[in-house]
C-alpha positions, 0 to 999 in steps of 0.5 A: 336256802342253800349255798355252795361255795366254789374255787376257780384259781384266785376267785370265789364264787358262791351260788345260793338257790332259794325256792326256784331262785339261784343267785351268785356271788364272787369277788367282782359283785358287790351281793348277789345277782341273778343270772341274768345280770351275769356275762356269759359266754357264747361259747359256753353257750354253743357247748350246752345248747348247739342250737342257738349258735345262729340265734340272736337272743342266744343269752336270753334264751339260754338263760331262759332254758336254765330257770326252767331246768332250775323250776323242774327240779323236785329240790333245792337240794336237787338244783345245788347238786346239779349248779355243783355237777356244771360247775365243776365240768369248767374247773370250779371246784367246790370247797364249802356248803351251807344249808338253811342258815346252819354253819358252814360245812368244808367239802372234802 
């Protein structure tokens, strides 16, 4: 298991991934929740996946999109390097990292 903690104005959110499971957390969430419990953006949405402008389950389909790039990833270390890397393209920025239950380690 691995978590990243990020800073976006007075929020913090803290994505964990575990296996093939990516699960998040911030200041509007009593525990963590799975993606599909989260409000996303269409368009957000649109920016990444141009193709689903037009399609109905749009939301559905783009979550479906990410637990399979999650899924194909050889690591957790590889999938937290890649939530960190899209997170950071909309001014999430990373302020802490977890690794397998060790003390909380600050990004500098």
């Amino acid at each position: 298991m691995i978590g990243i903690i990020f800073e976006l104005a007075n929020e913090l959110t803290e994505v964990r991934v575990n296996g093939n499971e990516v699960l998040f957390k911030n200041n509007l969430f009593d525990g963590f929740v799975p993606i599909d419990n989260l409000g996303i953006s269409k368009e957000g949405v649109i920016k990444e996946f141009p193709d689903l402008e037009d399609k109905e389950n749009w939301k559905e389909e783009a979550i479906n999109r990410f637990k399979e790039k999650i899924k194909s990833m050889s690591s957790e270390i590889e999938a937290i390097n890649y939530i960190r890397e899209d997170l950071q393209k909309y001014g999430y920025k990373p302020i802490a990292i977890q690794r397998e239950g060790f003390r909380v380690q600050k990004i500098k």
